[in-house]
C-alpha positions as CSV (number, residue, x, y, z in Angstrom):
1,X,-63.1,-29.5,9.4
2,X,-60.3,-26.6,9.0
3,X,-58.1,-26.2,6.7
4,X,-55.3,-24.0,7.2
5,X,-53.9,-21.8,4.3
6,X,-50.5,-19.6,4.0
7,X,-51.4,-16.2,4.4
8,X,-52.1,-14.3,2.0
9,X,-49.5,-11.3,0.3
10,X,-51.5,-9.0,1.4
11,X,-51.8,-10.3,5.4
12,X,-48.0,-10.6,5.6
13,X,-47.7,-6.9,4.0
14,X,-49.7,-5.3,6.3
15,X,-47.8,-7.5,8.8
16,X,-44.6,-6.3,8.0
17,X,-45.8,-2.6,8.1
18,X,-47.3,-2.5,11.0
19,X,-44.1,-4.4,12.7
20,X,-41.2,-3.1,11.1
21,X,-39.9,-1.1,14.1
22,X,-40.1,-3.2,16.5
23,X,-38.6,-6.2,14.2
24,X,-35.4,-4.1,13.5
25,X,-35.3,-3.3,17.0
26,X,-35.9,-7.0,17.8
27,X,-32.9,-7.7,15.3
28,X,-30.7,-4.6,16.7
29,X,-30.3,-6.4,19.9
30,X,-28.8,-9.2,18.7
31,X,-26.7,-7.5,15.7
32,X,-25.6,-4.2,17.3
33,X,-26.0,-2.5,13.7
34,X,-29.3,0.0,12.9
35,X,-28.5,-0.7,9.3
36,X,-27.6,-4.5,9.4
37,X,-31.0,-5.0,11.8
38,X,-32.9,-3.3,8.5
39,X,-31.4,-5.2,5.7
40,X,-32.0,-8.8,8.0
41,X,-35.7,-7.6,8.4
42,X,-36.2,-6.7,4.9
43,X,-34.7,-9.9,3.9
44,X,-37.3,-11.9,6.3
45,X,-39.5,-9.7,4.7
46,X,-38.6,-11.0,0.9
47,X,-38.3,-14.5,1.8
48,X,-42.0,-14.2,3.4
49,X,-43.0,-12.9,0.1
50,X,-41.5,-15.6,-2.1
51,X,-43.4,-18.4,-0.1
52,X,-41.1,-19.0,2.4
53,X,-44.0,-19.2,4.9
54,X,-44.8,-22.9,5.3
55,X,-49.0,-24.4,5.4
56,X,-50.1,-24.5,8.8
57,X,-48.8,-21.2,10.3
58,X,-51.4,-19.8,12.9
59,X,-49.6,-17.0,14.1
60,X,-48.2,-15.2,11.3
61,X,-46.6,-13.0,13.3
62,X,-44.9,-14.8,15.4
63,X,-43.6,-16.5,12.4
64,X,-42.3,-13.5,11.5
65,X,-40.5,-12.8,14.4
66,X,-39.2,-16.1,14.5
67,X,-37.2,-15.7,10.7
68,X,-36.2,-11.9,11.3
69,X,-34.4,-13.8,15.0
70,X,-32.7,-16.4,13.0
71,X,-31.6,-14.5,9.4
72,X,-30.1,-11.6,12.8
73,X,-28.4,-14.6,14.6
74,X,-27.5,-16.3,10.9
75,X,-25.9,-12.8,9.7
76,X,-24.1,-12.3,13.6
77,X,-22.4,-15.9,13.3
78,X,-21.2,-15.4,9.9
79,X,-20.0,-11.7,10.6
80,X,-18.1,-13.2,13.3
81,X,-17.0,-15.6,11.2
82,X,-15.5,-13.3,8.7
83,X,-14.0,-11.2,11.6
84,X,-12.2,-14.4,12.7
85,X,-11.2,-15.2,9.0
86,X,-9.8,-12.0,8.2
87,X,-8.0,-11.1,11.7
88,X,-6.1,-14.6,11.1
89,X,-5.6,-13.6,7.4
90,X,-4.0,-10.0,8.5
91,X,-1.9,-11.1,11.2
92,X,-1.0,-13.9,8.5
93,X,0.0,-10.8,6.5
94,X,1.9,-8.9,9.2
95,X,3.8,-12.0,10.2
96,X,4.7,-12.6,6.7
97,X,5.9,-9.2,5.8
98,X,7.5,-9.1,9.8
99,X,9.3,-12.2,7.9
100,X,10.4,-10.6,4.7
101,X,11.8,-7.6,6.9
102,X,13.7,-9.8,9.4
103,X,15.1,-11.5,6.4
104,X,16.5,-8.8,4.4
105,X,17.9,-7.4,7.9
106,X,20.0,-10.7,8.7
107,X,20.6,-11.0,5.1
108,X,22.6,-7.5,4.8
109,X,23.6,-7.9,8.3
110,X,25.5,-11.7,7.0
111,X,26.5,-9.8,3.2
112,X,28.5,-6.8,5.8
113,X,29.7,-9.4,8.2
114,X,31.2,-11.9,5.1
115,X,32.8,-8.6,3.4
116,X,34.5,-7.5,6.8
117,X,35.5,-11.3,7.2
118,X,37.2,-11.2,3.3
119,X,38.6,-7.8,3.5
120,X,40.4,-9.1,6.8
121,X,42.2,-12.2,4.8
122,X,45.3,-11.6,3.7
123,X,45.3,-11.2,-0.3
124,X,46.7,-14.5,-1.3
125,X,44.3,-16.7,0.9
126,X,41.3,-14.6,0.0
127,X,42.1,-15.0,-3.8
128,X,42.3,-18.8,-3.9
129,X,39.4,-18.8,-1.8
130,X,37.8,-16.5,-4.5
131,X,38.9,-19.1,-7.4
132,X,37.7,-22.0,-6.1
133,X,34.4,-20.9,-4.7
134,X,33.2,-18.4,-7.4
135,X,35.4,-19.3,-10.2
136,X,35.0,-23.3,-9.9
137,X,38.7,-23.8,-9.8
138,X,39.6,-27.0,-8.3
139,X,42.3,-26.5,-6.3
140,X,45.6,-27.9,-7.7
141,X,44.1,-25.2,-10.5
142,X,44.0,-22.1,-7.8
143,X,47.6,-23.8,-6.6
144,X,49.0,-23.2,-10.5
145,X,47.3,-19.7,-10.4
146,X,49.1,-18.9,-7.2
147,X,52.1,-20.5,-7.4
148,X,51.9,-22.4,-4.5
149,X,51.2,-26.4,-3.1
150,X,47.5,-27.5,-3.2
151,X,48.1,-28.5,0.7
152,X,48.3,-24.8,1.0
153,X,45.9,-23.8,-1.3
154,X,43.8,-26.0,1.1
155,X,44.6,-24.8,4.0
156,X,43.9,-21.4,2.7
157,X,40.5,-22.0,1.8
158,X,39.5,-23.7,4.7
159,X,40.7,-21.2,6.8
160,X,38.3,-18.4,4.7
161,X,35.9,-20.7,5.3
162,X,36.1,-21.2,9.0
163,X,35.9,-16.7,9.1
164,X,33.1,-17.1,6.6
165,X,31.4,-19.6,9.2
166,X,31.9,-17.8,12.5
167,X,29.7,-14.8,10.7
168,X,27.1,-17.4,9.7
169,X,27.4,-18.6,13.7
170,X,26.8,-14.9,14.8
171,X,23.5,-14.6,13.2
172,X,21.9,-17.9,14.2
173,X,19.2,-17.5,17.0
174,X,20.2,-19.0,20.5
């Protein structure tokens, strides 16, 4: 009867020296990296070391072969991975900031449109619109201030309204 044993440190050492090149190469194909290739082959080569290598192997070698092949398609999957992660991140970021820009633009674009639009009022209508909108006047108060009806005061502040609300309409997409 056999019995079949791990091999020994000392087989998969001389193993791994005798092999080395052509596992990085073996690795290189599949990674495209010299310096990946070595770190995935010198990581077969610790796992090997710390027992990885199951009873019943007869062909050491081939076993050996056989984890450098999988940790080089393990480390290509999750470098692709990453590479998927991160491009989605960045463009995440360059949408984001495109965002922020476009923003600010339309926001100083709307703050130059709504100062043209109350510069163009006539002084009376653009002061009761004032009161009531920044001060919190209601408006029979703004009608007091003014000297005039609250119908007018009314009609003046929905009529800085409406020119507030055609720049507003200017800047929406469509």
């Amino acid at each position: 009867m056999v019995t079949s044993t791990a091999p020994t440190m000392e087989t998969l050492t001389t193993l791994y020296e005798a092999n080395r090149r052509q596992l990085v190469r073996a690795a290189m194909r599949i990674l495209d990296s010299r310096e990946l290739a070595d770190d995935v082959v010198q990581d077969a080569y610790v796992k090997l070391l710390e027992g990885a290598v199951p009873q019943g192997v007869r062909e050491p070698a081939a076993y050996l072969y056989q984890t450098v092949r999988h940790l080089a398609i393990d480390c290509h999957r999750r470098r692709a991975l990453e590479q998927r992660l991160f491009a989605d991140e960045e463009a995440g970021r360059h949408a984001v900031s495109a965002s922020v820009a476009e923003d600010a633009a339309v926001s100083s674009q709307a703050l130059r449109m709504a100062t043209t639009a109350l510069t163009q009022m006539s002084a009376r209508t653009r002061r009761a619109f004032e009161l009531h909108r920044f001060e919190g006047c209601t408006q029979r108060d703004v009608a007091r201030e003014l000297g005039v009806s609250t119908a007018l005061v009314n009609f003046m502040i929905r009529d800085a309204h409406l020119a507030l609300s055609s720049c507003h309409e200017c800047l929406q997409p469509g």
